[in-house]
N, C-alpha and C positions, 0 to 999 in steps of 0.2 A: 521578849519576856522570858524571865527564866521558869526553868521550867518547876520547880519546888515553889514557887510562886502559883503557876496555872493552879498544880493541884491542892494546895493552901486553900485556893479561890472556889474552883469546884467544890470541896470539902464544906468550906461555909456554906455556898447555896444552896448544895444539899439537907443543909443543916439550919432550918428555919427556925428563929424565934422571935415570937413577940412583946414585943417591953411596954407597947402601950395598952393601958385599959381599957375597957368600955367606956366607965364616966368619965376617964379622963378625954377621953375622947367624942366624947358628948357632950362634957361642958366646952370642950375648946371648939365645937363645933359653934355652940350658942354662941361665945361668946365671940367669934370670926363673923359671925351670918348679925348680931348686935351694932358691931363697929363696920360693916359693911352695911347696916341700914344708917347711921350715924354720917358713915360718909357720902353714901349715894344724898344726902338732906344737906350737907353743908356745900357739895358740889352742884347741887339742883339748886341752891341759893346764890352761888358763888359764879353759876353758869348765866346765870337771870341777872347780876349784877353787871358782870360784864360785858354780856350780850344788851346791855344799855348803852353800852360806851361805843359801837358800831358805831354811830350817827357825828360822834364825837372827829372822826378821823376822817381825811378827805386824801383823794388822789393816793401817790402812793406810802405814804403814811397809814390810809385806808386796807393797801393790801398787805403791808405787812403786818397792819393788828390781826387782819381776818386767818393771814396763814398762821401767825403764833397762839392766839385762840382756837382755831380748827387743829391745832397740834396740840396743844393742852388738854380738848377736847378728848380728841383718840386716845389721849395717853391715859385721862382720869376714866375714861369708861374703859379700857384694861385693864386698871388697875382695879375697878369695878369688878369685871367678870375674874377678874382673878380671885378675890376674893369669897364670891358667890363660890367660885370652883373649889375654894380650899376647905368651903364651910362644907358645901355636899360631902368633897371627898374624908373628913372627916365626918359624918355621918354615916357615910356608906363601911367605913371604918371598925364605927362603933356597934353598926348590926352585923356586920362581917363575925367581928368579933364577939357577939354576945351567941350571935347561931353556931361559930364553931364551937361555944363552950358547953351551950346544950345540948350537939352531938356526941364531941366528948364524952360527956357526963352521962349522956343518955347511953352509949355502947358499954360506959363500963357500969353500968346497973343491971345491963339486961346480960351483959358477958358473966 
């Protein structure tokens, strides 16, 4: 790496700013933690439908619906907690940010 690079890189880390808001980041939390209840409901429908069709397959036709449904499975409850994660961490985001701004605010009233 060169080195006018390194300390480019240093320079910004040192150098923190934050471009997102509180509500913007409050609403995009609702609305992730929304579409993440939205989808846990069409996949809790979609799981029940297909978990009908089990009975439908025999022998090894049988094990490969069970292994590509048991992989569908893993993948849509990741893709679940993923989204749980993204809603937290945008929330966790937006009180971050609302308590920095009242310290802030609060050091330079009493400064």
């Amino acid at each position: 790496m060169h080195p006018k690079h390194c300390r480019d890189t240093e320079r910004n880390a040192r150098r923190m700013e934050i471009k997102l808001r509180a509500d913007e980041a409050k609403s995009m939390a609702k609305h992730v933690q929304s579409e993440a209840g939205a989808a846990r409901d069409q996949m809790d429908n979609l799981r029940g439908r297909l978990n009908s069709l089990t009975d439908s397959f025999t022998g090894k036709s049988q094990v490969a619906f069970d292994n590509a449904f048991n992989e569908w499975k893993s993948g849509a409850d990741q893709m679940l907690l993923g989204l749980d994660s993204l809603g937290e961490f945008l929330s966790s985001a937006a009180a971050t940010i609302e308590q920095t701004d009242q310290r802030i605010a609060s050091k330079l009233s009493s400064g």
